[in-house]
C-alpha positions, 0 to 999 in steps of 0.5 A, a space after each residue: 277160409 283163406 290159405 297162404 300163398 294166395 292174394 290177399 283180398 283187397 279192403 277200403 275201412 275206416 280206422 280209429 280217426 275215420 280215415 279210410 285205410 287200403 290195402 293198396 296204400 301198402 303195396 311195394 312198400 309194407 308187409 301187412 299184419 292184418 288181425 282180427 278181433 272180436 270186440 275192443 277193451 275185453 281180456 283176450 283182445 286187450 292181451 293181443 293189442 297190447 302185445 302188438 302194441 310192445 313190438 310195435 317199432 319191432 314191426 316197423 323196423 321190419 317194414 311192416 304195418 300192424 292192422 287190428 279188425 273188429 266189427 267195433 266203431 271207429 269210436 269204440 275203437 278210439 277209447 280202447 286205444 286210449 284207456 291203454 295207449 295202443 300204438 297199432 291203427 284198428 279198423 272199424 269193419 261195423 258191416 262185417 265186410 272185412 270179416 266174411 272176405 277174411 272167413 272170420 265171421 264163424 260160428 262160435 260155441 260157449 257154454 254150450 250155446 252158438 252163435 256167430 262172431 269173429 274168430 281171432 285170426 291173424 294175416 301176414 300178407 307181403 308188400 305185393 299182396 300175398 298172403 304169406 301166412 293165415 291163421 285161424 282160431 290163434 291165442 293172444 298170449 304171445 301171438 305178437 312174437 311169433 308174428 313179428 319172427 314171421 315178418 322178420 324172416 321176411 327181410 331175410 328173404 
């Protein structure tokens, strides 16, 4: 797993419009609010995109770009970003790539039964590329604010 105060690891993925998104398109300029997912249009992702979808010129007044990850297609990710007009661009990690650089893709236990997926995690990585914070395992319910604190402490600095 990642831990802060590293480098982020670098990433080339298409978005909703397929256009391929890099993590160097944003250096010297944004910090990255890069979060994972598991799937689009399901209750606890629909919370946490829509949160970050409230905040969303908060994040762009504190120079920062918000990135969601799942292993969805860039069309999956289009109608969810359509059915409740989600202002944040999502990557289409459909290989899994993105998700195992990042140590999302863990096992998981419901109802007793395990299998892998994303677990709901979270990256502040700063405008030269370190990660300033990582989070595994977060709840949607008010994780946008408390991101958004972090990326405004960041102007502070």
């Amino acid at each position: 797993m990642l831990e802060k105060d590293q480098i982020a690891p670098v990433f080339s993925t298409p978005n909703q419009n397929n256009k391929i998104i890099n993590l160097a398109d944003y250096k010297g300029s944004k910090n990255v609010v890069l979060y994972f997912y598991p799937k689009d249009d399901t209750s606890g992702c629909t919370i946490e995109a829509n949160e970050f979808t409230e905040l969303a010129d908060k994040f762009i007044n504190a120079d920062a770009v918000v990135l969601g990850v799942s292993k969805d297609s860039c069309d999956s990710h289009q109608a969810f970003i359509d059915k409740y007009n989600i202002k944040v661009d999502l990557l289409a990690d459909t290989s899994g790539e993105l998700c195992d650089t990042y140590g999302v893709w863990q096992e998981k236990e419901k109802n007793g039964e395990k299998k892998m997926g994303i677990v709901r995690s979270t990256f502040l990585i700063d405008k030269e590329g370190l990660l300033v914070d990582a989070q595994y395992g977060v709840k949607p319910e008010g994780h946008a604010q408390e991101i958004l604190l972090k990326v405004q402490a960041l102007q502070d600095l």
